[in-house]
C-alpha positions as CSV (number, residue, x, y, z in Angstrom):
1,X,-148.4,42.5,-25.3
2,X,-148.3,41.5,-22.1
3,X,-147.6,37.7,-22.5
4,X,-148.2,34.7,-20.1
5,X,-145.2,34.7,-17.7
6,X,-146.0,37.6,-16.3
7,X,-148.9,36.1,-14.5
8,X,-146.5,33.6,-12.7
9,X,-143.9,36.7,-11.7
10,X,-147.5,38.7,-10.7
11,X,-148.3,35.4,-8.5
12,X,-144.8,34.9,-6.7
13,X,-145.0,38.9,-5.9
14,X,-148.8,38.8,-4.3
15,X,-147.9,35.4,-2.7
16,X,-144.6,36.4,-1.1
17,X,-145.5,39.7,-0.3
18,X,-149.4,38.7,0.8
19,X,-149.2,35.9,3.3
20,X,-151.3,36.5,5.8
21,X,-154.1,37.0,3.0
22,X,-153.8,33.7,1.9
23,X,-157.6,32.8,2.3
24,X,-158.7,35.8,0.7
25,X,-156.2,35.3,-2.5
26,X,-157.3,31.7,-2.6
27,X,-160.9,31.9,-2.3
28,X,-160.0,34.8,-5.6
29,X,-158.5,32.0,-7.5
30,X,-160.9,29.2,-6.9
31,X,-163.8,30.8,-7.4
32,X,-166.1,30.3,-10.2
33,X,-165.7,31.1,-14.0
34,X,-163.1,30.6,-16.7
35,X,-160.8,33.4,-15.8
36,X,-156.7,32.1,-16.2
37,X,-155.1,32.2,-12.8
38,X,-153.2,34.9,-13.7
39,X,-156.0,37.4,-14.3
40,X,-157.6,36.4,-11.2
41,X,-154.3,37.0,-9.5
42,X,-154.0,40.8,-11.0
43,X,-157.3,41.5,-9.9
44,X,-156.8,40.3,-6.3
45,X,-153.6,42.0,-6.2
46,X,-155.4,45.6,-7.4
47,X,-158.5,44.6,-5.1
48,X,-156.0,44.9,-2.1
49,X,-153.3,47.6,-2.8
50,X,-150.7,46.1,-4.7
51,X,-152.6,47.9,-8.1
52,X,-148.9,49.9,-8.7
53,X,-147.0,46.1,-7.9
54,X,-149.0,44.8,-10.8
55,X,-149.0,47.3,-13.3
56,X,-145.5,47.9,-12.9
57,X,-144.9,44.5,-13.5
58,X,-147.2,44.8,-16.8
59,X,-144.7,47.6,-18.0
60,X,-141.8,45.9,-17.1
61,X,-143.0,42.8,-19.5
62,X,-144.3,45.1,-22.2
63,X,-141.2,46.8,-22.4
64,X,-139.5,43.5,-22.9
65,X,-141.8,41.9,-25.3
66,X,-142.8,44.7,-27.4
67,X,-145.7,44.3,-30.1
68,X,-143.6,42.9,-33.2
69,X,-142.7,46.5,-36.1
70,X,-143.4,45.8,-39.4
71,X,-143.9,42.4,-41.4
72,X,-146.9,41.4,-43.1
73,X,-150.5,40.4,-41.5
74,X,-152.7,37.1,-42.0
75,X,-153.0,37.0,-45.4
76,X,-156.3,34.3,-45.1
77,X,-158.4,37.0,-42.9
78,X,-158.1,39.4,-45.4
79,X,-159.0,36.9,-48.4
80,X,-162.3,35.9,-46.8
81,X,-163.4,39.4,-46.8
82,X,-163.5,38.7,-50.9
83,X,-164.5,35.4,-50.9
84,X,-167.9,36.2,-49.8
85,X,-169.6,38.5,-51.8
86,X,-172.3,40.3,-50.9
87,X,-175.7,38.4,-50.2
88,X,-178.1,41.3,-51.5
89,X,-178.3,44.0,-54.1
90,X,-177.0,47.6,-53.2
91,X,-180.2,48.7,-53.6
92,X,-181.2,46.8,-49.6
93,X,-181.9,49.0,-47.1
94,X,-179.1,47.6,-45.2
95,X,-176.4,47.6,-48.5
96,X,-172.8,45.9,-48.0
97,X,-170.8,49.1,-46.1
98,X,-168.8,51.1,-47.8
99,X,-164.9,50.2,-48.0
100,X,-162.7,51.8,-45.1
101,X,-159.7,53.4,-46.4
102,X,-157.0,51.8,-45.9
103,X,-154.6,53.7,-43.0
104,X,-151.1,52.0,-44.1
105,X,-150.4,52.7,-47.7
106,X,-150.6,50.6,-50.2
107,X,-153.7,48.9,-48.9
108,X,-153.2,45.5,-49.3
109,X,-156.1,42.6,-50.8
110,X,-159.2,43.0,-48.9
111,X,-158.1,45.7,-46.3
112,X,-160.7,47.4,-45.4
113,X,-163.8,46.1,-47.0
114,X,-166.8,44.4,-45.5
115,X,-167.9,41.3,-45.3
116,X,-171.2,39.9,-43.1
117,X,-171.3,38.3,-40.2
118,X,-175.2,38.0,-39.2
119,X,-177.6,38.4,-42.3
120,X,-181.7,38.0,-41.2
121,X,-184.2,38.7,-43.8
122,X,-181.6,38.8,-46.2
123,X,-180.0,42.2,-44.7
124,X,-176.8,41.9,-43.5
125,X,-176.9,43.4,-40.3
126,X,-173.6,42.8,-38.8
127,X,-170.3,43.3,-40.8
128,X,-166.6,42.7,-40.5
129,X,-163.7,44.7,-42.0
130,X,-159.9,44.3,-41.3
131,X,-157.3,47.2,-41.1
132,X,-153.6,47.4,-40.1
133,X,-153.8,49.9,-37.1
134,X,-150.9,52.5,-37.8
135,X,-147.6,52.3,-40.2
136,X,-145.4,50.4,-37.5
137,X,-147.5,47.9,-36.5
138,X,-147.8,46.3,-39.9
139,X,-148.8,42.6,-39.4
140,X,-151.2,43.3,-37.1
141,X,-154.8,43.4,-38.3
142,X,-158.1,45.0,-36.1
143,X,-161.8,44.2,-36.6
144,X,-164.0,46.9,-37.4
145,X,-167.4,45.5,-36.4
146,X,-170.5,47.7,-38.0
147,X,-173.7,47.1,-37.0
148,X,-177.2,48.3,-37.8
149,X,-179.0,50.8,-35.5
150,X,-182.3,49.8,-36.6
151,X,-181.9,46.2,-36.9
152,X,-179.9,45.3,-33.3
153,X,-180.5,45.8,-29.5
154,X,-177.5,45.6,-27.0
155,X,-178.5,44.3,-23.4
156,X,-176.2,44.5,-20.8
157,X,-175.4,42.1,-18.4
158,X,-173.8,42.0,-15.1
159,X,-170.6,39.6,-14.6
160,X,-170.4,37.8,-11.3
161,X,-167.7,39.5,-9.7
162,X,-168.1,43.0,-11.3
163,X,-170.7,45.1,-11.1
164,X,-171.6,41.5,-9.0
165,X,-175.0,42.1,-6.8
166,X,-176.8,40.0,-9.6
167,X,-180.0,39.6,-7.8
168,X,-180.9,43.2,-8.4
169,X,-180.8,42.6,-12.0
170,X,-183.1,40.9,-14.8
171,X,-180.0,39.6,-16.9
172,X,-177.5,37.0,-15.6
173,X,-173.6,36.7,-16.0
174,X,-173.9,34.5,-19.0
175,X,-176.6,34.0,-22.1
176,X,-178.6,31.5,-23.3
177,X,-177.5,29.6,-25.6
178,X,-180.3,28.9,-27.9
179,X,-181.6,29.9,-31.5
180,X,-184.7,30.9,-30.1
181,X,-183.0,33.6,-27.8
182,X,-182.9,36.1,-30.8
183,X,-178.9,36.2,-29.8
184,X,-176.5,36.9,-32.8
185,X,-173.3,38.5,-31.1
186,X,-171.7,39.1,-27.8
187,X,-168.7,41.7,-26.7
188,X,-167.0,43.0,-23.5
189,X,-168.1,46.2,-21.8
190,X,-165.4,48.6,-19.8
191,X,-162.7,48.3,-17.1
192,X,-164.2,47.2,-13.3
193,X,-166.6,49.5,-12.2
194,X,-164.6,51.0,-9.3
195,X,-161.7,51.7,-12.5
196,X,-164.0,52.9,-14.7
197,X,-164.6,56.7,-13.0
198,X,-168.6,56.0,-13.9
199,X,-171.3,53.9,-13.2
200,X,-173.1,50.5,-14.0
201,X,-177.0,50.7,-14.2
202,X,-179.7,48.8,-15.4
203,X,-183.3,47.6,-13.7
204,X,-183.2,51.1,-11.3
205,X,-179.9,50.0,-9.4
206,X,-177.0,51.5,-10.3
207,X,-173.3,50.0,-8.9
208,X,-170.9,53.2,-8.4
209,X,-171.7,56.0,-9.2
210,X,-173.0,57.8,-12.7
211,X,-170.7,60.5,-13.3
212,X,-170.8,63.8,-15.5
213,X,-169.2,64.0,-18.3
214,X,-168.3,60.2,-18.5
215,X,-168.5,58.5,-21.6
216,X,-171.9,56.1,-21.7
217,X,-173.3,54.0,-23.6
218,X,-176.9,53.8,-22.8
219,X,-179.6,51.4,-23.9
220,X,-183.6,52.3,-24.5
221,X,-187.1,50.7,-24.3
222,X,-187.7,51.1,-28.0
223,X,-184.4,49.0,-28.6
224,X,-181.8,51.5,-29.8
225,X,-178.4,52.7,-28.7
226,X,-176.6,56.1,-27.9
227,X,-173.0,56.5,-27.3
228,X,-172.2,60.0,-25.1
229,X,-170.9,62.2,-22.4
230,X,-173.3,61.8,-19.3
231,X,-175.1,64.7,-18.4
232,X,-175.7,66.2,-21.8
233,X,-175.7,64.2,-24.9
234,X,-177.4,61.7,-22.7
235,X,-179.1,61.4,-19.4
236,X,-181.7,59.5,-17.3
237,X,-185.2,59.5,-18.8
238,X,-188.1,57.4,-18.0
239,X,-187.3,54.8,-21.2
240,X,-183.6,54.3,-19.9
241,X,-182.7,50.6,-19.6
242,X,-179.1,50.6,-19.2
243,X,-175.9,52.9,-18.3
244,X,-172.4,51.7,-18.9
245,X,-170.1,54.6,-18.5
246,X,-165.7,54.4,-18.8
247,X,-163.8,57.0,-19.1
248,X,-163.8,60.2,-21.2
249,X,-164.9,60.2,-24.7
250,X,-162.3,59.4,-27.5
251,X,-164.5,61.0,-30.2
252,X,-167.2,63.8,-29.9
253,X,-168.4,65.3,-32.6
254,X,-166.5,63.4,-35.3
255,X,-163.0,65.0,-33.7
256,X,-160.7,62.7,-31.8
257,X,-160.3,63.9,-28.4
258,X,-157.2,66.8,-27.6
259,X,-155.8,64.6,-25.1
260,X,-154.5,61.5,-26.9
261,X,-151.8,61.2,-26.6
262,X,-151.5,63.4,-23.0
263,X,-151.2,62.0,-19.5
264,X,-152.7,58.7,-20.8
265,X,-152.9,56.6,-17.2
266,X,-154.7,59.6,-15.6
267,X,-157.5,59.8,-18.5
268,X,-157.4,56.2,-20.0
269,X,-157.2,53.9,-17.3
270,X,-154.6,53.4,-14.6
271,X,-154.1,50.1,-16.0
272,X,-150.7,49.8,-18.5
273,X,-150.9,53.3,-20.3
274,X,-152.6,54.6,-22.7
275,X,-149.3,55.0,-25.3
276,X,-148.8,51.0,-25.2
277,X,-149.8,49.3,-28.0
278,X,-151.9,46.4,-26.8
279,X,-155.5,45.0,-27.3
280,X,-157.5,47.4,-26.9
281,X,-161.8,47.7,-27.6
282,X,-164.0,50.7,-28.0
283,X,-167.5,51.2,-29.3
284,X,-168.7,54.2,-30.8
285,X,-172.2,55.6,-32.8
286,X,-172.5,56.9,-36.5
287,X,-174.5,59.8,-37.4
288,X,-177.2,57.4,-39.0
289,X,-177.4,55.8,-35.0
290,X,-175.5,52.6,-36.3
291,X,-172.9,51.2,-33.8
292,X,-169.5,51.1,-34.4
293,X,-167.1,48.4,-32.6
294,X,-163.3,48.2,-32.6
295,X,-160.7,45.2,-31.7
296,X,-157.4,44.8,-31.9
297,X,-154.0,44.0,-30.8
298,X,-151.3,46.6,-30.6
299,X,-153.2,49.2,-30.5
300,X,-152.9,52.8,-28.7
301,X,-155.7,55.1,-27.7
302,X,-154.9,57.6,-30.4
303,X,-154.7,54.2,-32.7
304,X,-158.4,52.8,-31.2
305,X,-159.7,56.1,-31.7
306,X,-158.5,56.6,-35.2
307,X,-160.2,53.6,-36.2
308,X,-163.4,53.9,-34.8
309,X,-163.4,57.6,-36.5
310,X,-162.2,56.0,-39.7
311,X,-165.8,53.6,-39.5
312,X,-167.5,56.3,-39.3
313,X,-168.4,57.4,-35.8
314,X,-169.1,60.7,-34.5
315,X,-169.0,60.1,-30.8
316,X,-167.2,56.7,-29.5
317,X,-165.0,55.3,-26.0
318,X,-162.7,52.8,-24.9
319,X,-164.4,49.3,-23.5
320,X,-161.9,47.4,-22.0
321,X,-158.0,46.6,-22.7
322,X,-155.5,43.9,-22.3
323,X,-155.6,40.5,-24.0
324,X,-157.3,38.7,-21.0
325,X,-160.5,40.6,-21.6
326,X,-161.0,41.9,-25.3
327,X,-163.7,39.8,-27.0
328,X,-166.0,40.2,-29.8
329,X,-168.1,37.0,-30.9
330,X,-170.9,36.3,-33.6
331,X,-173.3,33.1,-33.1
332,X,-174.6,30.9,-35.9
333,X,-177.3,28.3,-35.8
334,X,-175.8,24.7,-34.4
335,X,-177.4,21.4,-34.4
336,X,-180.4,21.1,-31.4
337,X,-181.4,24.7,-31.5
338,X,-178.1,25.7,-29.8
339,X,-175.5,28.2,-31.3
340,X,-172.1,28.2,-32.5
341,X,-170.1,31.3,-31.4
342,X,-167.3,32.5,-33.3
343,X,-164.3,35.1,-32.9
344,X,-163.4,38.4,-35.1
345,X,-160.4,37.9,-34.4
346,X,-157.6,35.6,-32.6
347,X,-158.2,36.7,-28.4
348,X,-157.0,35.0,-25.9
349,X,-160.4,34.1,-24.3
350,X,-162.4,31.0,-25.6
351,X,-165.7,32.0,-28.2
352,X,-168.1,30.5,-25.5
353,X,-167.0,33.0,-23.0
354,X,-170.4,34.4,-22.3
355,X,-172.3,31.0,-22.9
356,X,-171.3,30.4,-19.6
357,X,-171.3,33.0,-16.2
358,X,-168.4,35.6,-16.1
359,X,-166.8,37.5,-13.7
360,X,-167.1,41.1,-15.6
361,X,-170.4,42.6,-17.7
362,X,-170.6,42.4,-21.3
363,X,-173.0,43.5,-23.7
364,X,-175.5,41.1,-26.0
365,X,-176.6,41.8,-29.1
366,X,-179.9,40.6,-30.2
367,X,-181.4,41.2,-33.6
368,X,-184.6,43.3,-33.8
């Protein structure tokens, strides 16, 4: 994990070595939004050539402060997934999932089972389970986030900074935070556009370029979502609303990708690589066309991608990595109309992060 420090030794490194940029690193870290200093710092720094400065930098502070081996996770996540049972008969149309099978053996109390997060019209519509991610990383729990095809819609949004160009688009870098906005849960998308060896498009305009063969996930008119290589499971039609692409595809068919555990910066990001065990997201589709969302701390790509084919899903990618920009977040009714957001799990970034504008995109999830 790559802890806090290593923003300050990332700052002394761009300032020191950056000088005569000074305005243009400044006017980075005062700008607008809740991103920490440090982030904002990283980003500058791969913005203007010192990308390989950074990461190294990231390796050097992973390989120091290692994700903990062994030990036992948070005993109190796991208990509320049995302290809540189910709110309708398995008979609904949208039943309590099915239990995940645990990967570590023994499962322990409540591993793998669902419990719901967003119930409307009595149909629990998004659900929760917990799993320990691989046999070394043993007190370490991820969210496994299910939720219905039929009875959600993801919107994308642009963030401020990244795609940026937010007049071209209908949706702003943050959401509204009222009851009446149908809004019940929030996540982030992929890595910065110009990382993400894809495209951004939504309302005609598209920021980079949509590639063939990238991983996509795509939102339609009638409401529903597809997760798929570009250029043949999907591709532009007339009732196309949105295009996130990242990357290659972990999962296609229901098999995990060949390439795993291969040359992991060149295929999974050039960020810290793809064998590092660190928070990592991805997002994947079920053969019924329910989504499929993963979160967790030290986690690899062969790890993320194990667990999203564990839920369940047939084709699925990598969002974005790195504790500064994982987030998954459910909303509940508040007092005045407003809503109360809520975390899956313990991120580093605050559960009103997309209540107010952000510097990346991030998908919405409404209830339909």
């Amino acid at each position: 994990m790559v802890l806090r420090w290593v923003g300050l030794v990332i700052s002394l490194v761009l300032v020191f070595g950056s000088l005569a940029t000074g305005w243009s690193m400044g006017n980075a870290v005062f700008t607008q939004g809740g991103d920490p200093t440090s982030a904002k710092l990283a980003e500058w720094g791969r913005d203007h050539g010192l990308g390989a400065a950074v990461t190294a930098l990231e390796a050097l502070q992973y390989k120091l402060n290692p994700p903990k081996s062994g030990g036992a996770p948070d005993s109190g996540l796991l208990a509320q997934q049995t302290a809540n049972p189910s709110p309708v008969a398995t008979t609904s149309p949208v039943p309590i999932h099915t239990a995940l099978a645990p990967i570590v053996k023994p499962g322990i109390g409540g591993e793998g089972f669902f419990k719901p997060l967003v119930v409307r019209d009595g149909l629990p519509i998004i659900q929760v389970a917990y799993l320990r991610p691989d046999t070394v990383h043993t007190s370490y729990l991820s969210a496994v986030v299910w939720m219905s095809g039929l009875h959600t819609q993801l919107v994308l949004h642009p963030g401020y900074s990244d795609p940026g160009n937010l007049s071209l688009f209908t949706q702003g870098a943050a959401v509204r935070n009222t009851a009446l906005s149908g809004l019940i849960a929030t996540f982030n998308a992929g890595f910065k556009v110009k990382d993400s060896r894809g495209g951004f498009y939504r309302d005609g305009h598209t920021i980079g370029k949509l590639q063939v063969g990238a991983a996509s996930v795509v939102t339609y008119a009638d409401g529903h979502t597809d997760v798929g290589s570009w250029g043949s499971q999907v591709s532009m039609t007339a009732d196309v609303v949105s295009v996130r692409q990242n990357l290659k595809l972990l999962i296609d068919k229901g098999v995990l990708s060949s390439n795993l555990n291969g040359d992991v910066q060149s295929t999974w990001g050039a960020t810290i690589g793809g064998a590092y065990a660190v928070w990592r997201t991805g997002i994947g589709i079920t053969a019924e066309g329910d989504l499929v969302y993963v979160i967790g701390d030290a986690l690899s790509v062969r790890s993320l991608a194990v667990l999203l084919q564990r839920a369940g899903a047939v084709r699925a990618m990598q969002l974005d990595i790195n504790q500064l920009w994982a987030s998954y977040m459910w909303y509940t009714p508040a007092t005045g109309g407003l809503l109360s957001p809520h975390k899956v799990l313990s991120f580093e970034r605050p559960a009103n992060r997309y209540l107010t504008p952000t510097s990346r995109d991030f998908f919405a999830v409404l209830a339909r």
